[in-house]
N, C-alpha and C positions, 0 to 999 in steps of 0.2 A: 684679246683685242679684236675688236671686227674688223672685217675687210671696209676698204674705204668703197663710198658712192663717186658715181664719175658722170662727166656730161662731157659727148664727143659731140664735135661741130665741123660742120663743112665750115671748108672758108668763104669760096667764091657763092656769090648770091647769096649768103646767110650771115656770116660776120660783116661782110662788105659788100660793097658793091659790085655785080657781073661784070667782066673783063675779060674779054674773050681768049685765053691764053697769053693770062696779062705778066711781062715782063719789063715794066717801067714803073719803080714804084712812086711818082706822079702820080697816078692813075690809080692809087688805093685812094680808095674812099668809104673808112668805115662807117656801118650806118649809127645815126644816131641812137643813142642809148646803150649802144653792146658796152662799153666799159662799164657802166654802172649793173650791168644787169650782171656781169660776168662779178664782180664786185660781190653782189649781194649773193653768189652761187658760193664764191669762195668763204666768205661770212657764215654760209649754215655747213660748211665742211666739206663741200664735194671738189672734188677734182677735177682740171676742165683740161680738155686736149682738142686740138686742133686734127683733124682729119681728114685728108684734101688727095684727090685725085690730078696730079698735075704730068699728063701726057704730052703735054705742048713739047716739055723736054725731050722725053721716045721718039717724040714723030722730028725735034731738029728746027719745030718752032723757036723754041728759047733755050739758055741754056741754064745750067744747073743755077750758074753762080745767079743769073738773073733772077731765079726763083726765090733765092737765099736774100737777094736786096727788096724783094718786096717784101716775104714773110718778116723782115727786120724791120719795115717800115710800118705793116700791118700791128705789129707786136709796137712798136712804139707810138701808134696812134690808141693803143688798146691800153697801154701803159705796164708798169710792170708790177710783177707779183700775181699776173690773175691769169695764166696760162701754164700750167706746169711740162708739158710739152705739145712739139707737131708732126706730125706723120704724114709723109707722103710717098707718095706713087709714081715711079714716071713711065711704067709701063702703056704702051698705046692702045687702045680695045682689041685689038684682033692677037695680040698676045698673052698665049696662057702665064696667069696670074695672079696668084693665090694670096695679094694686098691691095690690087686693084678691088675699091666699091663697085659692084656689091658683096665683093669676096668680103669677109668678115677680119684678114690677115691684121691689116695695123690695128684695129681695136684688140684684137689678141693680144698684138706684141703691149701693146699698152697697160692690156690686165696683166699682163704676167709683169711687168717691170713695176709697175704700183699697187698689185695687190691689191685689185679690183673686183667687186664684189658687182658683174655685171647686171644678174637680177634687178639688183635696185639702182641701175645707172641708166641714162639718158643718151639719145643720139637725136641730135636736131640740125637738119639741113633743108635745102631747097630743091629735091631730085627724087625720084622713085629710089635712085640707085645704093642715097644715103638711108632710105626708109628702111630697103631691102637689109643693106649690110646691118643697121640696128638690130632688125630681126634675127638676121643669121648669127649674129653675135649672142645676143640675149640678152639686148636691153629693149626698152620701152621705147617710141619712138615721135615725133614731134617733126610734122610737117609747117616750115614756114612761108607763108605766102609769096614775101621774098624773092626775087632772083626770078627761077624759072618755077616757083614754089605752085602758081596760079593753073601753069598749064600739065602737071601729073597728074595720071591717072595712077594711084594707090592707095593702100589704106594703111596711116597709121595709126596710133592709137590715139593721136592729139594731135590737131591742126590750131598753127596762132599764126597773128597778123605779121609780126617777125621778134625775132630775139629775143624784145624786153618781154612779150606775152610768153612766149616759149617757157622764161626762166621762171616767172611766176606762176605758171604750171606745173613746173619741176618741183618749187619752192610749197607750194597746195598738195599736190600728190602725194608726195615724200614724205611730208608732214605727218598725214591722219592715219591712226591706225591701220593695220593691213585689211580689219576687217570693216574698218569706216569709208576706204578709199570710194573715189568715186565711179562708175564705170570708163573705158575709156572710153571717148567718143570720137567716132571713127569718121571719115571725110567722107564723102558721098561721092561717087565716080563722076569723075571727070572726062566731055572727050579729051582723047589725045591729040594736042600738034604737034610735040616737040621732045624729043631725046633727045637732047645735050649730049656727046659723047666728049668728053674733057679727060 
């Protein structure tokens, strides 16, 4: 049996809406189309996990439980059946930490417990940091405009306008032959303004 395909996602700025170490779930707001896109990922077989840096906890912003009633509400605006799990962090930047994005740690733990066959899996967020961690893991990676998606300077292998474009690039790529696939097409440097540290 093969190892299964996966697609890891930031949550803030790429499933939903930015919120600046958001701890009121009020204040989720997924964007439109992520349940149907997420829908249609689970439909061709892949596995979708949620991957999220949430500091706000380490640094004493919010606390755990708070983190746990928005992901609840995130997940129930998302619906069910189309997240098979979520990873998070609450380590703060200036702590060494081997799960914190761009570390590669939760996409690991996630291959190991679903038998992820990273090569041909997907990491789509709105950050350098989610790009980077894609890379260091070994998947393919998918910059979305989204969020703070407009102001990074990196390259990944696909830039979309957000989510639903994302999946239907996952959905095209995955598809064609290994020897038909298309090149990637890489984003053009961007100046910098802004590193998010979340």
């Amino acid at each position: 049996m093969s190892r299964a395909r996966a697609v890891f996602f930031d949550r803030d700025g790429t499933l939903m809406e930015e919120v600046h170490y958001c701890g009121d779930p009020a204040r989720v707001r997924v964007f439109p189309g992520v349940p149907e896109a997420l829908r249609k990922l689970k439909q061709a077989g892949f596995r979708t996990f949620v991957v999220t840096n949430q500091s706000g906890i380490g640094r004493g912003l919010i606390t755990e439980a708070q983190y746990h009633a928005v992901e609840a509400e995130l997940l129930r605006q998302i619906g069910t059946g189309v997240i098979d799990a979520t990873y998070f962090c609450a380590d703060p930047p200036a702590a060494p930490s081997t799960r914190r994005k761009p570390e590669p740690g939760m996409v690991l733990e996630a291959a190991a417990a679903y038998d992820i066959d990273l090569a041909r899996s997907y990491f789509i967020g709105d950050k350098s940091d989610d790009m980077e961690c894609g890379h260091r893991a070994g998947t393919r990676t998918i910059l979305v405009l989204t969020g703070y998606g407009a102001q990074q300077d990196c390259r990944p292998d696909f830039t979309a306008r957000d989510v639903t474009e994302a999946v239907e690039i996952v959905l095209r790529t995955s598809a064609a032959p290994e020897s038909a696939r298309e090149s990637p097409r890489i984003s053009g440097s961007r100046p910098w303004r802004h590193r998010p540290q979340l």
